[in-house]
C-alpha positions in Angstrom: 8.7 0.6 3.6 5.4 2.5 3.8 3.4 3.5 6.7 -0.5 5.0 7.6 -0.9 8.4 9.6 2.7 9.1 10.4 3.1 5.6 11.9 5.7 3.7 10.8 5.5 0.9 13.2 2.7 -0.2 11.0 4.7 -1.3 8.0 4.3 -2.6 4.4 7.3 -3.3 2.6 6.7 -2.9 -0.8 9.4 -4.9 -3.1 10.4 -4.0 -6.1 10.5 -7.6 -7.0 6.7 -7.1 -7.1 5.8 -8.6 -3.4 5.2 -7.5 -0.1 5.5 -8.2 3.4 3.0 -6.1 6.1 3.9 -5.9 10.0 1.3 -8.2 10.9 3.1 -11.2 8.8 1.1 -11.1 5.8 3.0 -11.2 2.1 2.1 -11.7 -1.2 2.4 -9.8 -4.8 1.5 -6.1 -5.8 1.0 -4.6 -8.7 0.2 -1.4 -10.2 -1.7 -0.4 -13.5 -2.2 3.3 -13.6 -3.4 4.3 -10.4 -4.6 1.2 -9.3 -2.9 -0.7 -6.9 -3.8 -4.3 -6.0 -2.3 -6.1 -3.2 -3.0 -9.9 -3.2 -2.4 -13.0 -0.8 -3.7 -15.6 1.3 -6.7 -13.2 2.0 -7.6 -12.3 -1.6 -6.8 -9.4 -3.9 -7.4 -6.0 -2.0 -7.5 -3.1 -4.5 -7.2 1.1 -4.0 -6.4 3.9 -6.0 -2.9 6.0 -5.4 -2.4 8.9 -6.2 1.2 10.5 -5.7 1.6 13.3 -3.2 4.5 15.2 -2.5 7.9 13.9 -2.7 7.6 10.1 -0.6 3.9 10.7 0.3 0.8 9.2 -1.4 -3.0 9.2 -1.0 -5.0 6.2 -1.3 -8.7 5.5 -2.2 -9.8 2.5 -0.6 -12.9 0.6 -2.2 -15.4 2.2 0.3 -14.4 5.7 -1.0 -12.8 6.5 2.7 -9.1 8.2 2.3 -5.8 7.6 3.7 -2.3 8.6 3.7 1.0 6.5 3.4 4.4 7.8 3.5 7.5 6.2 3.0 9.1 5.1 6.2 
């Protein structure tokens, strides 16, 4: 379970059967190649970069170049 900004009621429950399920409802497949990380579903493939930071924190790249935060919840 992963959240943005310290939030953790804004979910994403990454399964390490290679899906996901988000707060809102939404699920589909992950998967990771490097540091790319695509998550796809009923609304198409949505792509960012990861990059690990700190222990259970990571910073992600979203296509538009803006920058985010997710830690584990």
């Amino acid at each position: 379970r992963w959240g943005d900004k310290g939030d953790c009621a804004k979910f994403v429950i990454i399964r390490s059967d290679g899906t996901f399920l988000s707060y809102t409802g939404g699920e589909g497949s992950w998967r990771l190649s490097g540091n790319r990380l695509v998550f796809s579903g009923s609304n198409g493939d949505h792509a960012m970069r990861v990059r690990r930071e700190g222990n259970g924190t990571m910073v992600i790249t979203n296509p538009d170049g803006s920058i985010g935060r997710s830690q584990r919840c």
